[in-house]
ROLOLO-431651 format. One record per residue: x, y, z of N, C-alpha, C in turn; residue in one letter. Coordinates in steps of 0.05 Angstrom, whole numbers, padded with zeros to 5 digits, always signed. Layout:
N
XYZXYZXYZa
...
This chain:
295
+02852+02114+01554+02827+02109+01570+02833+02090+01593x
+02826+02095+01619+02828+02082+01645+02813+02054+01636x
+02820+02038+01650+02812+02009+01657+02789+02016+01682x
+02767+02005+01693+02758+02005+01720+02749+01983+01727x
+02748+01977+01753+02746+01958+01768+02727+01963+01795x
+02706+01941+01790+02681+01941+01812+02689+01923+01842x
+02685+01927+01857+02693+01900+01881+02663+01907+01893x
+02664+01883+01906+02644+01880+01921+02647+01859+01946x
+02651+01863+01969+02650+01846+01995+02643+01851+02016x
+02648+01834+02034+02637+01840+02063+02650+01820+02079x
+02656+01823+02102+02662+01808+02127+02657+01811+02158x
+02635+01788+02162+02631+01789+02190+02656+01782+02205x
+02662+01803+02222+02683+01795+02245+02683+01823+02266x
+02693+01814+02290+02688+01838+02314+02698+01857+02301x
+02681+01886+02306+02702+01914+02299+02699+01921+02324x
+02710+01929+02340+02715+01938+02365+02717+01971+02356x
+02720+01982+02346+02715+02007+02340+02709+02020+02304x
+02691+02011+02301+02670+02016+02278+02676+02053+02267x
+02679+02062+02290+02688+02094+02274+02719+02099+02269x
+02737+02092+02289+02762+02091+02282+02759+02063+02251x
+02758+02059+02246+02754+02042+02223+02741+02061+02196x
+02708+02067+02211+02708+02080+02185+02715+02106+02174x
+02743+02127+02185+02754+02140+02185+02790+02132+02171x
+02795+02108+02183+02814+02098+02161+02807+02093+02133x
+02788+02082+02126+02764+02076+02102+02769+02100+02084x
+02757+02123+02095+02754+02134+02085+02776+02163+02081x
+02800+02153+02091+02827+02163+02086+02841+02153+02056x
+02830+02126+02068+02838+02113+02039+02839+02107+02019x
+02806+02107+02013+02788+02108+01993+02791+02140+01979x
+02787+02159+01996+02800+02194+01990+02824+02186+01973x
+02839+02177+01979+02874+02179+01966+02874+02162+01940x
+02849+02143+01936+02856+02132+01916+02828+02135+01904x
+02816+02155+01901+02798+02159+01885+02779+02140+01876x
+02770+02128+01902+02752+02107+01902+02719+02119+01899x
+02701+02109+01888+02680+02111+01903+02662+02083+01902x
+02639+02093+01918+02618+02074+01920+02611+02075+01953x
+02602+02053+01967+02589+02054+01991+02609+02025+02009x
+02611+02045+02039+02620+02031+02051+02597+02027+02077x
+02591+02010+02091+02580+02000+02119+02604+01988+02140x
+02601+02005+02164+02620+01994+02187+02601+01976+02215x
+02603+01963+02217+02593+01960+02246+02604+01942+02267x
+02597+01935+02294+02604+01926+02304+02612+01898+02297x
+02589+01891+02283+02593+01854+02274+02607+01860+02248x
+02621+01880+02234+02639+01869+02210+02634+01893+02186x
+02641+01888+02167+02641+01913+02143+02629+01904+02115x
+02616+01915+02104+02604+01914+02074+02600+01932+02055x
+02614+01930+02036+02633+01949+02013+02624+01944+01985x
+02616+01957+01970+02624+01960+01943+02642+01990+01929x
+02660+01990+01917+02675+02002+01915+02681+02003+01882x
+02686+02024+01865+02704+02025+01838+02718+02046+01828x
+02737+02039+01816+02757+02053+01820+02780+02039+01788x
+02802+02063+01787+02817+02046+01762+02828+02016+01775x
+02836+02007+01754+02852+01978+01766+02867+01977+01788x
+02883+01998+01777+02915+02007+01793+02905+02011+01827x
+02888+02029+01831+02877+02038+01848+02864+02013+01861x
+02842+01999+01853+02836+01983+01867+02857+01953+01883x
+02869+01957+01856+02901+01937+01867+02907+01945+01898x
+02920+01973+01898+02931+01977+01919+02911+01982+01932x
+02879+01984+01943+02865+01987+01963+02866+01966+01974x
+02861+01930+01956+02859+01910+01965+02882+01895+01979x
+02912+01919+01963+02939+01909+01981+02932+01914+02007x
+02917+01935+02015+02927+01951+02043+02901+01936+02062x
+02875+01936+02049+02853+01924+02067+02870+01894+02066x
+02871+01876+02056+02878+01851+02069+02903+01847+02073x
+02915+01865+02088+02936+01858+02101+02932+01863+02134x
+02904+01874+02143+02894+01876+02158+02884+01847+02169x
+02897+01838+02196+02888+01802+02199+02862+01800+02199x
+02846+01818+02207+02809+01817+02214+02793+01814+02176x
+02809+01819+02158+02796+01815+02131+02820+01795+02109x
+02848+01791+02123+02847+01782+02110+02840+01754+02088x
+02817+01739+02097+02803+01718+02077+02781+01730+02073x
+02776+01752+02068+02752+01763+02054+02751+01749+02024x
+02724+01748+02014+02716+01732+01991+02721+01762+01973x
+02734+01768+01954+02734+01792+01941+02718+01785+01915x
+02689+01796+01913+02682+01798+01879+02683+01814+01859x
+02697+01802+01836+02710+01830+01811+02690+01823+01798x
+02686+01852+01778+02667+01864+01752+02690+01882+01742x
+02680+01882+01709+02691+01907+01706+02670+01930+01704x
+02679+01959+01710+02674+01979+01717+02668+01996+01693x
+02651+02031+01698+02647+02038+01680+02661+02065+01683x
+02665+02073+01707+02684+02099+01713+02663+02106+01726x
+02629+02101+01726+02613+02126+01728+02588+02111+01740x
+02601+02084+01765+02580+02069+01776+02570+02080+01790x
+02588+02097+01810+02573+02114+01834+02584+02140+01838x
+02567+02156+01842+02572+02185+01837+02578+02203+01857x
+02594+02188+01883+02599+02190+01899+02622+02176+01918x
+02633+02172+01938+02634+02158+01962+02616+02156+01988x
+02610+02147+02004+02598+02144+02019+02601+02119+02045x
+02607+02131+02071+02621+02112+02089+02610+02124+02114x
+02591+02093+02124+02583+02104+02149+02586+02080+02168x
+02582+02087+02186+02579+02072+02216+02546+02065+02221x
+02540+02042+02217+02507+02036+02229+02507+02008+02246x
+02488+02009+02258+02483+01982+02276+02483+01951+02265x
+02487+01944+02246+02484+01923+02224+02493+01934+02201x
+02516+01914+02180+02525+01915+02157+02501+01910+02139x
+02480+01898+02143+02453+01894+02132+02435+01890+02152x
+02412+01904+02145+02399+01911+02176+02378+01897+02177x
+02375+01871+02192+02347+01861+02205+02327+01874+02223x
+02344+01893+02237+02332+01903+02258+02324+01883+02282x
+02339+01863+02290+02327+01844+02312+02338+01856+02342x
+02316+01857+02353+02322+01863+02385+02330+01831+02403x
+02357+01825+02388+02367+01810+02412+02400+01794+02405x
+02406+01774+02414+02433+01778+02413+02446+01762+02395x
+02426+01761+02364+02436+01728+02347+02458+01752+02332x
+02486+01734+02320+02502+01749+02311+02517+01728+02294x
+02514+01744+02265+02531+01720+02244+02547+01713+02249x
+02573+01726+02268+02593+01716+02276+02595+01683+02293x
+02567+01682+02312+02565+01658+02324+02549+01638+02309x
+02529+01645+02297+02509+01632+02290+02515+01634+02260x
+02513+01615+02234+02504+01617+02209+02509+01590+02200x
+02490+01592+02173+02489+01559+02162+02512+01558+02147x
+02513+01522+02136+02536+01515+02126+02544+01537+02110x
+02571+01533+02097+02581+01548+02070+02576+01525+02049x
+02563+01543+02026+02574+01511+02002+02571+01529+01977x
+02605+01528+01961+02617+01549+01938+02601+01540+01916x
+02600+01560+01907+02594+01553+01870+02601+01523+01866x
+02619+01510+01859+02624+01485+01851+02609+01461+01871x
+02611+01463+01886+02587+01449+01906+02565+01453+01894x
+02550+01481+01894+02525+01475+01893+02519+01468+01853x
+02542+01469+01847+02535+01461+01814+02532+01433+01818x
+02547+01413+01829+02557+01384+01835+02521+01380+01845x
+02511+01392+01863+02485+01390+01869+02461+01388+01851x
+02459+01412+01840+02446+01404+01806+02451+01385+01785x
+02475+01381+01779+02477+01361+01769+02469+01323+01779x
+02473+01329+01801+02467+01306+01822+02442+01294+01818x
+02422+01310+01819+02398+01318+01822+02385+01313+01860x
+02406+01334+01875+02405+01334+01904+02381+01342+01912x
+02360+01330+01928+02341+01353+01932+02348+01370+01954x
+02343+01407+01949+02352+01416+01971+02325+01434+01958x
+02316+01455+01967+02303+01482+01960+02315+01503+01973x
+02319+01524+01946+02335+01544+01947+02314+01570+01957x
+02318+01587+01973+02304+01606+01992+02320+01631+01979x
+02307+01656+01962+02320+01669+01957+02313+01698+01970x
+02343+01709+01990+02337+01728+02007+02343+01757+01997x
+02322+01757+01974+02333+01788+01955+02311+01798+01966x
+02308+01823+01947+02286+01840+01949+02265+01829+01939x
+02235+01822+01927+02223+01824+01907+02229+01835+01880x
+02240+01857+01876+02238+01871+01849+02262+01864+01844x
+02289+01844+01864+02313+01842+01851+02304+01806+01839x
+02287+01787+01851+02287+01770+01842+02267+01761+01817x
+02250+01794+01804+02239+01789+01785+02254+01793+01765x
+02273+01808+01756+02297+01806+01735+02319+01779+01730x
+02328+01770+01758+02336+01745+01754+02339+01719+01784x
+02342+01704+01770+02331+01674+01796+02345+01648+01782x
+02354+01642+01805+02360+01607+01800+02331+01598+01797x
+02334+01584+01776+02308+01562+01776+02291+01544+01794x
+02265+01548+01794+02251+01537+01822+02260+01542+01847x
+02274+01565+01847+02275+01583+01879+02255+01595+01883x
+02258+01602+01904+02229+01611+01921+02235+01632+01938x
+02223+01657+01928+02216+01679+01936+02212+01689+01957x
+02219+01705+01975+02211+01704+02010+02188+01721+02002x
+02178+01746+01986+02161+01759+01992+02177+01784+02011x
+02202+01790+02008+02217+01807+02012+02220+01842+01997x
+02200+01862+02025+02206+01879+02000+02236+01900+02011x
+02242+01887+02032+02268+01896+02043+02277+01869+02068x
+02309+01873+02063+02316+01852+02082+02301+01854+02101x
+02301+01873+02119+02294+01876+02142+02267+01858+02150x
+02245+01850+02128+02224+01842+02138+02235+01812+02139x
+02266+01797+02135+02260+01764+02145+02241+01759+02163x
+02243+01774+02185+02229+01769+02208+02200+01761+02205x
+02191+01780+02184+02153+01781+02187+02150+01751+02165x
+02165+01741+02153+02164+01721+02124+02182+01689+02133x
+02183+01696+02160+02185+01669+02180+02176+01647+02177x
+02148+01660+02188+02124+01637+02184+02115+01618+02151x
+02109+01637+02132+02113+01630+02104+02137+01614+02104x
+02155+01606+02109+02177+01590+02107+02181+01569+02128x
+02165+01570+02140+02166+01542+02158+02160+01513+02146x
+02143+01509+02134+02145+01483+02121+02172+01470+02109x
+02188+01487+02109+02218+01481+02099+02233+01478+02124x
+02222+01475+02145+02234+01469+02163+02258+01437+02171x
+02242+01422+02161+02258+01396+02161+02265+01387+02134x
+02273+01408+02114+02288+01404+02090+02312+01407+02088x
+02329+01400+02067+02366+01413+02072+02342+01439+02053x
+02358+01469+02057+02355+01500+02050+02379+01501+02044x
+02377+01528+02023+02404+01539+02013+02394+01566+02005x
+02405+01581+02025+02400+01610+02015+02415+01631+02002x
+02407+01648+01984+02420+01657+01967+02415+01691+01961x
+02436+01704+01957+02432+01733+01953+02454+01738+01936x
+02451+01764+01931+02481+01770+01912+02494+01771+01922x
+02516+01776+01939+02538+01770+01943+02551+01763+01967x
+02525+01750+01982+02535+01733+02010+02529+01744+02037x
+02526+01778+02031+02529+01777+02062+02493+01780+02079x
+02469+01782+02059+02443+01779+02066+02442+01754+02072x
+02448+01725+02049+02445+01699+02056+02466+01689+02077x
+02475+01699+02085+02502+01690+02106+02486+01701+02127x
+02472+01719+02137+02453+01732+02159+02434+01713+02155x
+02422+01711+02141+02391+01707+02138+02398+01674+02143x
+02417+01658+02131+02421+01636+02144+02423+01625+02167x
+02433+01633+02181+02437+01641+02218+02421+01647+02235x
+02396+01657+02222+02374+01664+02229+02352+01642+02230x
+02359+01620+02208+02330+01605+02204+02350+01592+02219x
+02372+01581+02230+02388+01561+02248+02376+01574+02272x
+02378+01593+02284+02369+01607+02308+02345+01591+02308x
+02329+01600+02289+02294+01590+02290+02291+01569+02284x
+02302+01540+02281+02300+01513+02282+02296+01498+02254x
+02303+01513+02239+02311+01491+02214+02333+01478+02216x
+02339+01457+02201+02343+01428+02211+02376+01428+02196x
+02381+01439+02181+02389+01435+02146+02400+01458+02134x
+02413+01481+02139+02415+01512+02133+02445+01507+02113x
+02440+01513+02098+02472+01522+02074+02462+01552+02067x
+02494+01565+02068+02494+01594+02043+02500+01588+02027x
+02506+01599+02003+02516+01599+01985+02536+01625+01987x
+02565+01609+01984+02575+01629+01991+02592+01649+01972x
+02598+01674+01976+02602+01686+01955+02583+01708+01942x
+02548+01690+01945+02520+01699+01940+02531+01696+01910x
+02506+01699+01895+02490+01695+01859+02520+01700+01846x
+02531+01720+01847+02547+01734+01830+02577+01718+01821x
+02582+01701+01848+02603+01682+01847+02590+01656+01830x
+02575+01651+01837+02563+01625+01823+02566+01635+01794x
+02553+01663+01775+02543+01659+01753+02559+01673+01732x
+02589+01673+01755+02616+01688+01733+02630+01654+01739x
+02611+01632+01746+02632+01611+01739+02621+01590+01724x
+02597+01597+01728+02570+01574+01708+02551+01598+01697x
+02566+01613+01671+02546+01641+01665+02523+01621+01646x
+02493+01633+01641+02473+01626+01629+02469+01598+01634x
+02468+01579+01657+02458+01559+01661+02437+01555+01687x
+02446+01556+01708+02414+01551+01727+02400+01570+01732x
+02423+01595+01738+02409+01625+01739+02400+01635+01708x
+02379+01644+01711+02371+01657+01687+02362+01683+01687x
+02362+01700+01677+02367+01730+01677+02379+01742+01682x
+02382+01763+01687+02406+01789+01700+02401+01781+01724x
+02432+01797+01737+02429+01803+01768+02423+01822+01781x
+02405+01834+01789+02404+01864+01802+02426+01876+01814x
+02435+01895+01819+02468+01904+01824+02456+01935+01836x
+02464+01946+01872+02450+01978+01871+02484+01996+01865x
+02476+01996+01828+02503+02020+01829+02485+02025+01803x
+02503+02049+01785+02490+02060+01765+02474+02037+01732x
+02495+02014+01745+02490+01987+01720+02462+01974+01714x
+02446+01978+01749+02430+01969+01755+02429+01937+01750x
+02439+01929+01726+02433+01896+01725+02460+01894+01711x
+02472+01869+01705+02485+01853+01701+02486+01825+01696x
+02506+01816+01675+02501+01798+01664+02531+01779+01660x
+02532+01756+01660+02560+01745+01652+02561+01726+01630x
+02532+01722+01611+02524+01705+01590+02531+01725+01572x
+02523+01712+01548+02528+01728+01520+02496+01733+01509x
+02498+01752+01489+02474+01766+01474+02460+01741+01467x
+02461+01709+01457+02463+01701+01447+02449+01673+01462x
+02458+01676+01482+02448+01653+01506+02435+01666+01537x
+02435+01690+01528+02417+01706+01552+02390+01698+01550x
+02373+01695+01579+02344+01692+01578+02333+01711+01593x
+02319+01727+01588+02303+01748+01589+02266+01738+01610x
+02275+01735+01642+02253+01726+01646+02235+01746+01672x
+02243+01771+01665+02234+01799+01678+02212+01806+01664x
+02199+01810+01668+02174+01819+01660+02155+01847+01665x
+02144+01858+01644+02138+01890+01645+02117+01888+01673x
+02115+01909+01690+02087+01893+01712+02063+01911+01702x
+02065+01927+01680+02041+01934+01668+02026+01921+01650x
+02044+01905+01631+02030+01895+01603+02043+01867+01608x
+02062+01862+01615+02072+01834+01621+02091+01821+01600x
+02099+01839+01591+02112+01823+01552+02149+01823+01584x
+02165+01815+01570+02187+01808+01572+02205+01833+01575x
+02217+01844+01591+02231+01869+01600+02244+01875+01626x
+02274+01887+01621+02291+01890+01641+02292+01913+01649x
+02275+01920+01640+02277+01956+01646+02269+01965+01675x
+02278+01981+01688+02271+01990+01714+02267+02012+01712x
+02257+02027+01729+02235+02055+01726+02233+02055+01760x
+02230+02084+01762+02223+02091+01798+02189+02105+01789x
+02167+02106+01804+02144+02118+01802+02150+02141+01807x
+02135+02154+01788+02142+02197+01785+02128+02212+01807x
+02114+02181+01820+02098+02201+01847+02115+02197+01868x
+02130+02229+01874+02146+02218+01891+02145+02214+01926x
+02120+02214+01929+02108+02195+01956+02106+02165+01949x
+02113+02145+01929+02112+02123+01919+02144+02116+01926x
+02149+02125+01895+02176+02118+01885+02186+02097+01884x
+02167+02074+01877+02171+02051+01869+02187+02036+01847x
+02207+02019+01859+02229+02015+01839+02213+01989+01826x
+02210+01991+01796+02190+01973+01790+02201+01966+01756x
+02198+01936+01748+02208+01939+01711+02183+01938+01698x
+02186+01965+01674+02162+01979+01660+02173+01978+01637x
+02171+01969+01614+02182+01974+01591+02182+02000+01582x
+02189+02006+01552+02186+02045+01540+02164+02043+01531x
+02140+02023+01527+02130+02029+01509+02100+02033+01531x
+02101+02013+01560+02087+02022+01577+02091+02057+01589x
+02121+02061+01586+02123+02087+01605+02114+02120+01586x
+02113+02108+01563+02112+02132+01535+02078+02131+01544x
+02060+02117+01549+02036+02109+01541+02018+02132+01563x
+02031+02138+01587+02020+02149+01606+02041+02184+01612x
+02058+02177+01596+02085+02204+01592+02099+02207+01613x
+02089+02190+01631+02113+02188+01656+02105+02159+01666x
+02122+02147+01684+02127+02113+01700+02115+02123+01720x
+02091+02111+01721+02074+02105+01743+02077+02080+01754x
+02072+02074+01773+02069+02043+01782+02033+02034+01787x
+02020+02050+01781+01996+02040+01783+01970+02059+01772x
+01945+02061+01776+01935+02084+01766+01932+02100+01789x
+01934+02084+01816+01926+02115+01840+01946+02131+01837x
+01975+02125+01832+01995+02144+01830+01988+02167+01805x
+01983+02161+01779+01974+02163+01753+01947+02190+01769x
+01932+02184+01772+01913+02196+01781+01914+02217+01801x
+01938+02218+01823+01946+02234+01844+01959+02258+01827x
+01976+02254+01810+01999+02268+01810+01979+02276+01784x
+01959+02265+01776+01950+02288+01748+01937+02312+01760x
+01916+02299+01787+01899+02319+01799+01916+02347+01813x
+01941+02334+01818+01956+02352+01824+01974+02376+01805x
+01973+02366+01792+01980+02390+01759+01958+02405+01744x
+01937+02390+01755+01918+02410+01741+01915+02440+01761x
């Protein structure tokens, strides 16, 4: 039985040609039986990739020997053979997309860096900083550093509109956080653009921190978009469970898409909410659309 191996990174730096790039990518990834999702763009690349060991060994020989990646932050998991059911490599305007019409670019602009061991040294300290967390909504209801604060994010793209909601943290030290760096490494650069005082990433994002301090500030799973959906680096034993059903509210990691598929809301429903109605609704107008429509 194969071994597999998950990576996950990104690096802002110039690509001067984003398609000649993502055509090598995907020469390479072909030959070694990679899959998962690649992003090219002008400002830099963002990858998750799995593949056997062997295979990922020699992908990471050949990408960082390239001078433009090689200090990329590389993050390992192990793999299931059957994370993504595909490859997928494209060329878009942003490695994560704000959509801003103008010329801020992580490469010039972004807040401090400060690693896992920093920001542990901080908690322990008892530093005051407040942590800004730049996930989705439905990724920060499964898991969260403690007393972080939520943007009200139901895609990166809206930092922009959840500005204002975050201004009172304007003359605070911030530390922003995502899974694996390259949202809070944007989104940091952004509140520096817009005049906070005080900006740290966390760098690496959630995933580095809680494969080195597992089951302590973060509590719950991490949301992950491959077939795993969540993840964990605690044991059965010292895991805390602080996701919640959004129908009945009991305690649950379960994720569910709504069966109406003009919705398709990625939402956590336990089995015993989703048995109750015979399909995952996210609400009753969906529940009600899609009955009137079968009858």
């Amino acid at each position: 039985m194969k071994d597999y191996t998950i990576i996950l990174f990104y690096k802002y730096v110039d690509i001067e040609n984003p398609e000649k790039l993502r055509l090598e990518q995907l020469d390479l990834c072909t030959k070694l039986g990679l899959k998962g999702r690649i992003i090219v763009a002008k400002e830099g690349i963002n990858a998750t990739l799995e593949g056997t060991n062997e295979n990922i060994r020699k992908y990471l020989d050949i990408y960082l020997q390239d001078s433009r990646f090689k200090d990329t932050h590389i993050k390992k998991s192990a793999g299931t053979g059957n994370a993504f059911p595909k490859l997928k490599i494209k060329v878009r305007p942003e490695i994560v997309s704000m959509h801003l019409k103008s010329d801020f670019s992580p490469n010039e602009i972004t807040g401090k860096r400060l690693n896992a061991d920093e920001l542990k040294k901080w908690f322990e300290s008892g530093e005051e900083f407040e942590i800004i967390d730049m996930r989705n909504d439905y990724e920060f209801k499964v898991g969260r550093f403690r007393n972080s604060i939520m943007s009200d994010l139901e895609n990166f793209r809206d930092v922009p509109k959840v500005l204002n909601g975050l201004r009172s943290l304007k003359e605070k030290k911030v530390l922003t956080v995502c899974t694996g760096g390259v949202r809070c490494e944007k989104a940091s650069g952004f509140l520096v653009k817009n005049g906070f005082k005080d900006v740290y990433q966390l760098d690496g994002g959630i995933v580095s921190y809680i494969e080195k301090y597992p089951g302590q500030e973060f509590e719950g799973s991490l949301y992950v978009f491959d077939n795993r959906i969540t993840m964990t680096f605690d044991n059965d034993l010292n895991h805390k469970v602080v996701g919640r059903c959004e129908k009945c509210g009991i305690l649950s990691e379960r994720y569910v898409n709504c069966k109406n598929p003009e919705c398709n809301k990625h939402f956590l429903c336990c089995e015993n909410c989703s048995e109750s109605d015979g399909k995952s609704f996210c609400g009753i107008s969906c529940f009600e659309k899609i009955s009137l429509l079968e009858k």
